[in-house]
Each structure stands twice: as C-alpha cells, then as structure tokens.
C-alpha positions as YAML, in Angstrom:
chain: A
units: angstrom
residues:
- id: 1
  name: UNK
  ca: [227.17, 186.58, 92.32]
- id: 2
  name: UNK
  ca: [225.09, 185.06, 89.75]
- id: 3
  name: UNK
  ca: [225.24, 181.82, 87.41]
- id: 4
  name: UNK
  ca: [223.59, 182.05, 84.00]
- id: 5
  name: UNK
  ca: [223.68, 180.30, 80.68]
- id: 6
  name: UNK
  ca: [225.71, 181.64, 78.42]
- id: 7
  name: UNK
  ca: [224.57, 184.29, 75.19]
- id: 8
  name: UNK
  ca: [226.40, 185.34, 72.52]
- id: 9
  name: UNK
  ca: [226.81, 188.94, 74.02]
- id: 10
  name: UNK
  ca: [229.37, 187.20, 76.38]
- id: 11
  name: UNK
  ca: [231.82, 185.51, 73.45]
- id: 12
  name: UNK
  ca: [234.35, 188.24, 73.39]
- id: 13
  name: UNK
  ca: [234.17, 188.94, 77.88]
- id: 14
  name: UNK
  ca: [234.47, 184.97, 78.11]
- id: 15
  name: UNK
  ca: [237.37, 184.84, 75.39]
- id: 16
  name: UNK
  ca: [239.66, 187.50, 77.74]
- id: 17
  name: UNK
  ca: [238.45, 185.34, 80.69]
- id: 18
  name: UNK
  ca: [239.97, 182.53, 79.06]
- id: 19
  name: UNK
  ca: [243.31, 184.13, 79.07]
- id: 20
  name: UNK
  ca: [243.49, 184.90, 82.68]
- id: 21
  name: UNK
  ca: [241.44, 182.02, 84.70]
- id: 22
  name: UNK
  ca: [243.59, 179.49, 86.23]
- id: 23
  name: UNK
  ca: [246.26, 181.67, 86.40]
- id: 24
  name: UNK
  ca: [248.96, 179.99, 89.10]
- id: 25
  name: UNK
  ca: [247.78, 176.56, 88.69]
- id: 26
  name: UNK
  ca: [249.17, 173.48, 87.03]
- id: 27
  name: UNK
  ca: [246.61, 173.34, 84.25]
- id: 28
  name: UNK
  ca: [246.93, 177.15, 83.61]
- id: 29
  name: UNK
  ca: [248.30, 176.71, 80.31]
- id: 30
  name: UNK
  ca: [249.64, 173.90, 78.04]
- id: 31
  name: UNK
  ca: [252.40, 175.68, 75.55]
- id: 32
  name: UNK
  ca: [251.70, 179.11, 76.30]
- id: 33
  name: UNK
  ca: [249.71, 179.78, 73.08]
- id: 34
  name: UNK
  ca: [246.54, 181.23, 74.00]
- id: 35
  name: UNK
  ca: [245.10, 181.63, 70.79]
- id: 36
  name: UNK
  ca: [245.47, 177.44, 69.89]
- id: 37
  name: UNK
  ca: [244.45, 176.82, 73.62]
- id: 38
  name: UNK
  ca: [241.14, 178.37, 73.34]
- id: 39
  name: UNK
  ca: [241.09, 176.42, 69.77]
- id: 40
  name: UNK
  ca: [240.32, 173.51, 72.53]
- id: 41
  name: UNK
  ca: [238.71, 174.75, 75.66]
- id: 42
  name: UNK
  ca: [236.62, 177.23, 74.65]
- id: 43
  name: UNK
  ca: [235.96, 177.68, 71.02]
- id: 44
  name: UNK
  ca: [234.18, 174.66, 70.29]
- id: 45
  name: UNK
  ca: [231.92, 174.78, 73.29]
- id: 46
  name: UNK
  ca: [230.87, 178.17, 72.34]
- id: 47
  name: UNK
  ca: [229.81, 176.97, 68.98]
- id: 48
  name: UNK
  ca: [228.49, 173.23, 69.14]
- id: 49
  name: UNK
  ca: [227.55, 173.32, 73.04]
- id: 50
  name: UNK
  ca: [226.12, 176.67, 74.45]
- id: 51
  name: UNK
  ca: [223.26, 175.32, 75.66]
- id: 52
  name: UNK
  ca: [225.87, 173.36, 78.08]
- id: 53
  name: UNK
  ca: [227.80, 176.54, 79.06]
- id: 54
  name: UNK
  ca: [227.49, 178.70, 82.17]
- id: 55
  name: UNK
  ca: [228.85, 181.79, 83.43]
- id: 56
  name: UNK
  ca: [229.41, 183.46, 86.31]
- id: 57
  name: UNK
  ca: [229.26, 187.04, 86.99]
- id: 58
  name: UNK
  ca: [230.32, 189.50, 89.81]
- id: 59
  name: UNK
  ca: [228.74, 193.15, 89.76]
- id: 60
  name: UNK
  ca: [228.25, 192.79, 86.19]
- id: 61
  name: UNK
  ca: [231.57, 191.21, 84.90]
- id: 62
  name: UNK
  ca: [232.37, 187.24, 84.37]
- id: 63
  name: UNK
  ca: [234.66, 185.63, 86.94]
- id: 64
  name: UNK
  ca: [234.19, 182.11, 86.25]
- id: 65
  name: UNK
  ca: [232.28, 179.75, 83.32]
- id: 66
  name: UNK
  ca: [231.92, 176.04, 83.09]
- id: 67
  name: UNK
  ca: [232.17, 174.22, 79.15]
- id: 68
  name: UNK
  ca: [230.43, 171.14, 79.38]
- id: 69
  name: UNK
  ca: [229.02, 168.63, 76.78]
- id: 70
  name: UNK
  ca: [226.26, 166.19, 77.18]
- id: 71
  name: UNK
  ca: [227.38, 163.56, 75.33]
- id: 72
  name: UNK
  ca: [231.11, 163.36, 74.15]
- id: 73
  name: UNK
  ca: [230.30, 160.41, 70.85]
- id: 74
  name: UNK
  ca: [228.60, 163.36, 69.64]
- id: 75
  name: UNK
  ca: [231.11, 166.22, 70.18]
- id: 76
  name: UNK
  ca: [235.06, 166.36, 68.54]
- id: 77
  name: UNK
  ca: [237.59, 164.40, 70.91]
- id: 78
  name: UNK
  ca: [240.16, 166.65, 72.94]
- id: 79
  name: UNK
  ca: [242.40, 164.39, 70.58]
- id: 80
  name: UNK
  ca: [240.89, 165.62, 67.38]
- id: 81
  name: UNK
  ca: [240.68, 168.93, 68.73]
- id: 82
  name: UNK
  ca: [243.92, 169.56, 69.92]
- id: 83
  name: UNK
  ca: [245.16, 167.79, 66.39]
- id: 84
  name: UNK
  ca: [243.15, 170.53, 64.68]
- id: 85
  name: UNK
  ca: [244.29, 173.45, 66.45]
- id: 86
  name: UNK
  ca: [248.07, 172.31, 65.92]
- id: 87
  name: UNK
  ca: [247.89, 172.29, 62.46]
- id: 88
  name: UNK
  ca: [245.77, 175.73, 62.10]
- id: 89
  name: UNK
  ca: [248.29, 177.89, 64.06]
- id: 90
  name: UNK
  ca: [250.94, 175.96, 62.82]
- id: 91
  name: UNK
  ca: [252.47, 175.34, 66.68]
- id: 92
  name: UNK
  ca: [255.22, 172.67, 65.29]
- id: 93
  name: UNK
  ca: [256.92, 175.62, 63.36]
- id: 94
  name: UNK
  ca: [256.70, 178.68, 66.76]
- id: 95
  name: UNK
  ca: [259.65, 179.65, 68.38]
- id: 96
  name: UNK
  ca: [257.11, 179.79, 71.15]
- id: 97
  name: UNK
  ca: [255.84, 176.24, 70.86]
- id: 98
  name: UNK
  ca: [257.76, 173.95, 69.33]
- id: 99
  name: UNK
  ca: [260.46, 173.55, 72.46]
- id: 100
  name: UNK
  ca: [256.90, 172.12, 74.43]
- id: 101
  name: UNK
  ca: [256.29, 169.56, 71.23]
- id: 102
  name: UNK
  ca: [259.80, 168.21, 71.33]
- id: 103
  name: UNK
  ca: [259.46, 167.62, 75.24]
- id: 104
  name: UNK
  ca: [256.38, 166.03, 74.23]
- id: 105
  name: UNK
  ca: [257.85, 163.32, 71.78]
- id: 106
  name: UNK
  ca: [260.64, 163.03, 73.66]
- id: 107
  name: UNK
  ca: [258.31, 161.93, 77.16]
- id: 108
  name: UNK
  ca: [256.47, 159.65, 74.58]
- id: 109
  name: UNK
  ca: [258.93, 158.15, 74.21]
- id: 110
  name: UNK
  ca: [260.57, 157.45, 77.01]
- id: 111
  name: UNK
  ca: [257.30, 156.15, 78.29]
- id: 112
  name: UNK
  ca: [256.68, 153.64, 75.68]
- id: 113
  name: UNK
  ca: [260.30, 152.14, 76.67]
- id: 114
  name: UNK
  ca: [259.13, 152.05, 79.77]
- id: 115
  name: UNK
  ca: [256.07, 150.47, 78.90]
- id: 116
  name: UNK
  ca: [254.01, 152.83, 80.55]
- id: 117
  name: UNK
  ca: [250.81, 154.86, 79.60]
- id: 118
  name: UNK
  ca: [250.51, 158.19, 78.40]
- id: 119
  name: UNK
  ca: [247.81, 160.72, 78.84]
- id: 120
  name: UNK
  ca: [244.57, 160.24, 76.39]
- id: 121
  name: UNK
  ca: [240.78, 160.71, 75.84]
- id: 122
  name: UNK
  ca: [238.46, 158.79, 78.25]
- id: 123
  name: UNK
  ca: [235.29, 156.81, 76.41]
- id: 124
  name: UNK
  ca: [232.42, 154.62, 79.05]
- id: 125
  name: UNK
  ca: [229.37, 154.92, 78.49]
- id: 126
  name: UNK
  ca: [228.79, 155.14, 82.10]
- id: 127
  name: UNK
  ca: [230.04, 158.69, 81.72]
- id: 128
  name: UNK
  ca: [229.13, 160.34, 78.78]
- id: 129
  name: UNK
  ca: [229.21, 164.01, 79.86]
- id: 130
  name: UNK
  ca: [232.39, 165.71, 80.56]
- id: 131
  name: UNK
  ca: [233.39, 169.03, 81.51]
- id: 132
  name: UNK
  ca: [235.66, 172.06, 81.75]
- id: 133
  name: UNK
  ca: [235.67, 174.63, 84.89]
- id: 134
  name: UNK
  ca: [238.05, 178.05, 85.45]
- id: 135
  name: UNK
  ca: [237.20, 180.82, 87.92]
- id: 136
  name: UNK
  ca: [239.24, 184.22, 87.55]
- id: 137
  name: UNK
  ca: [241.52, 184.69, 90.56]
- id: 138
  name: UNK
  ca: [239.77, 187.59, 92.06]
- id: 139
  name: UNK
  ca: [236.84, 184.97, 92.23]
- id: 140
  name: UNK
  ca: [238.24, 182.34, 94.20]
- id: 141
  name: UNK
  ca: [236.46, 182.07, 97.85]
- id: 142
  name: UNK
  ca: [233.33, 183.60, 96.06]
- id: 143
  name: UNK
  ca: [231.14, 180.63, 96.00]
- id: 144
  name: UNK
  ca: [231.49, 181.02, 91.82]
- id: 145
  name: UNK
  ca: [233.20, 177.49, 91.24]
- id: 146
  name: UNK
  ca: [230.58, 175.80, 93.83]
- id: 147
  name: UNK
  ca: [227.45, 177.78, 91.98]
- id: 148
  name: UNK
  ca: [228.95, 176.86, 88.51]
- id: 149
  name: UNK
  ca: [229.30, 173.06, 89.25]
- id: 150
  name: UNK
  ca: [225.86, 172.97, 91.10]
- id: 151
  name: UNK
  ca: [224.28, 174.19, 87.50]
- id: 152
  name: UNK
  ca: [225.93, 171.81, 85.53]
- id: 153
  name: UNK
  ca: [225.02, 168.93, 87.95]
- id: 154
  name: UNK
  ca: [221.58, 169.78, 87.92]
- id: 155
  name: UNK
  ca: [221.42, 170.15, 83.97]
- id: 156
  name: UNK
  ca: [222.68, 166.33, 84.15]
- id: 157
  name: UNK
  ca: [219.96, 165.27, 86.55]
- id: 158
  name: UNK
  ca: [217.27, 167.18, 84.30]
- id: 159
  name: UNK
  ca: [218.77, 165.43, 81.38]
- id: 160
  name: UNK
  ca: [218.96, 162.13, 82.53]
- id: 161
  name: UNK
  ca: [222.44, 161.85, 81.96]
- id: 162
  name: UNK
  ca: [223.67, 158.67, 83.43]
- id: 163
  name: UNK
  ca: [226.62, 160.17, 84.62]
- id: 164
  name: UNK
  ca: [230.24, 162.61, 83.93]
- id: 165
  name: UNK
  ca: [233.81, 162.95, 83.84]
- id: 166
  name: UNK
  ca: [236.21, 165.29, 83.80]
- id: 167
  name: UNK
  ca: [239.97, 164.99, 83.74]
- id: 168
  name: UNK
  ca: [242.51, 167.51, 85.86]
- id: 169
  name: UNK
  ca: [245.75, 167.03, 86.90]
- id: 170
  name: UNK
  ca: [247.01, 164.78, 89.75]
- id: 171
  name: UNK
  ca: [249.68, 167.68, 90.70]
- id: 172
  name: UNK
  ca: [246.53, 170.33, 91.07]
- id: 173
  name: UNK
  ca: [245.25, 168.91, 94.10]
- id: 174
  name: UNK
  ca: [243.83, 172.24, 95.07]
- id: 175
  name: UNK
  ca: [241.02, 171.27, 92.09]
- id: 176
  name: UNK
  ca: [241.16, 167.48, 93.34]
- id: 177
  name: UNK
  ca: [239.60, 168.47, 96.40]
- id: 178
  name: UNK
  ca: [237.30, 170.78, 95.14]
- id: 179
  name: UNK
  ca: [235.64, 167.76, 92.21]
- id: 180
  name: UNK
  ca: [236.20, 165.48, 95.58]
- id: 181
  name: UNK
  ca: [233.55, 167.94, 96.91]
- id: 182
  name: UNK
  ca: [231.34, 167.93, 94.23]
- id: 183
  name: UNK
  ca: [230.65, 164.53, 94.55]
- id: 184
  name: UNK
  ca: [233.47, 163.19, 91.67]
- id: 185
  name: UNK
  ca: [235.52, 160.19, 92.47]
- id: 186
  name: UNK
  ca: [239.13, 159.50, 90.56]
- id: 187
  name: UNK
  ca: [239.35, 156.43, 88.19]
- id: 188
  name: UNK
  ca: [241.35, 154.68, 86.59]
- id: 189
  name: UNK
  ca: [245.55, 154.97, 86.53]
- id: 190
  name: UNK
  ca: [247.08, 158.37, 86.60]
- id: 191
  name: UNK
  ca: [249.21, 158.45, 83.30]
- id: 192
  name: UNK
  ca: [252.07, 160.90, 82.39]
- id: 193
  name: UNK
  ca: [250.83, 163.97, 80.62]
- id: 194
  name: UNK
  ca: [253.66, 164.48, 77.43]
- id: 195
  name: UNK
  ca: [255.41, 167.95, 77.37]
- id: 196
  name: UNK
  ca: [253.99, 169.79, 80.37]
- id: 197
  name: UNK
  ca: [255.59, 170.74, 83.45]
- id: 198
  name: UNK
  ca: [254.95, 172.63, 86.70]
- id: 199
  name: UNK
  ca: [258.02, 173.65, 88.48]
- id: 200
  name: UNK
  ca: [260.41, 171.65, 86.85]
- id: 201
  name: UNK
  ca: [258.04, 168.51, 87.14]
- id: 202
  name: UNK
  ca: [256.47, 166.29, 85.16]
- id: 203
  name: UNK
  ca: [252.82, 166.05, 85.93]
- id: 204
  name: UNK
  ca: [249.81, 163.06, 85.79]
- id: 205
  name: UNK
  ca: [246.01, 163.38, 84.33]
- id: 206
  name: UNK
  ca: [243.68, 162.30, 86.71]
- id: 207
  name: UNK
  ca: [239.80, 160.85, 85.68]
- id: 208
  name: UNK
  ca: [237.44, 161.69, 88.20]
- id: 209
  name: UNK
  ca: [233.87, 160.68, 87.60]
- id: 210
  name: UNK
  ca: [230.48, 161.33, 88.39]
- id: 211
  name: UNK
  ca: [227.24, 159.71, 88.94]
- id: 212
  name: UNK
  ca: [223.25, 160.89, 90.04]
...
C-alpha cells in the first residue's frame, strides 16, 4: 500500500472512487446525487487544492484519498459550495432530490421553533485547515485511512499550520474513533444536520479539531 500526492492521471480513477467510498456509513451520501455530491467533495479540491490531496493505492488501483485545504478564508465555503452545486444540477426540480430538500426545510424549521441550532460551516482561526477522508471498502483494515491521515498531518506540521478541523457525523462513531485516534478532539455542540437520515434517524455534525 502506498500514499502519494495526487496527479492529474488519477482525476477520472478518483472520480469512480468517489462513488463507492463510504459505502454503508452514515455520511455515505447526502441526496443520492452523485454527480452534485462530487460538485462538493471532490471537484473543487481537485482543481484549487491538489497540492493538498493524497491517494492511496493497492497493487496499482486507488482505495482511499484524503481532500484537504490549508487554509479555508482562502478556499469556497461547504455553504457556497453546496449552494453552487444545487443550482447547477438543478436538485430542487429531481424527482430524485427534491423529497431530501423538503425534509430539509421542513427540519429547519422545526429547529428554529425549537430554538435550536442547525448544522453549518466552522470559522477559528485556531483551525484553519480542514479536511475530507474516504477509503473504498475493500480497503478498510489496510492501514490506508491511518497512512492517508499521517500525510496530511505531516503536510500541516511542514506548513506551519497552526492547527485543523474536520466535521463527521456524531451517528458515525466508527469514524469518531478513528479522528479520536489521530489525535482530533470534538468541539463545540453537536447540531442537527437538515434532511439526512440513517435508518430512519435524524443525525448530528460533529467538529473535531486538531492541533501540532
């Protein structure tokens, strides 16, 4: 198994990749639109932050990559991505998608009654970096996740970055542990994540950060 930076050979490989890592877990998929997904995950990291992506690869094929970005005041918001990628595919007007956006408003609202939070982006300057990490399922057990994390840790601490965060799911405690591992700590409340569900359930985002 071996972690490397990512090349433009590997676009198309890492695109199918996309589709099928984090298959059976909470975060697996938002709306089920793979196309708009990738619009947010993966797309932009390929093309403003490559320098900050790393891949891993098992007898010649990629199990596993990790998006990351040095400094988020200098890279689009999840906010303004995800905004972006709604109106390009035009997910408000899918049979496919637009059952997921009425959820959505609908847990919105209910939580504002309720006066209580609802999933957003996450700004300190304590922890500019953030990241992304899927492994293929075939790759789990491998060492992949643990090599890819390692990479992007030690890219920080070349850097100087003064520290990262990365935001999961409360319900995916399978990938709590495994940040827990890696030296990431959770912050902050756990607020209600609009729209998505995992067995019938509604499900929390989760800060965990990061320091040298």
């Amino acid at each position: 198994m071996e972690v490397r930076s990512f090349t433009e050979a590997d676009r198309g490989e890492l695109r199918e990749l996309f589709g099928r890592a984090g298959e059976g877990s909470p975060s697996a998929s938002l709306w089920g639109h793979e196309d708009s997904e990738a619009a947010i995950y993966l797309n932009p990291y390929m093309d403003l932050a490559p320098d900050s992506l790393f891949v891993a690869v098992i007898d010649g094929a990629l199990v596993g990559y990790l998006t990351g970005c040095l400094d988020g005041s200098k890279f689009p918001t999840e906010s303004e991505r995800m905004s972006k990628a709604i109106r390009e595919h035009r997910l408000f007007f899918r049979p496919g998608t637009v059952f997921f956006f009425a959820r959505a408003m609908l847990d919105t609202a209910s939580a504002a009654l309720r006066r209580e939070p609802t999933a957003g982006d996450f700004h300190d300057a304590r922890w500019p970096a953030h990241l992304h990490i899927n492994v293929a399922p075939e790759a789990r057990g491998t060492g992949a996740a643990d090599a890819l994390m390692n990479r992007w840790l030690d890219r920080l601490r070349e850097t100087g970055s003064p520290g990262c965060h990365l935001q999961t799911l409360t319900e995916n405690t399978r990938a709590v542990r495994f940040f827990r591992r890696m030296g990431f700590a959770e912050h902050a409340p756990t607020p209600l994540v609009p729209g998505i569900r995992y067995g019938g359930e509604r499900l929390h985002q989760q800060t965990m950060v990061w320091n040298p």
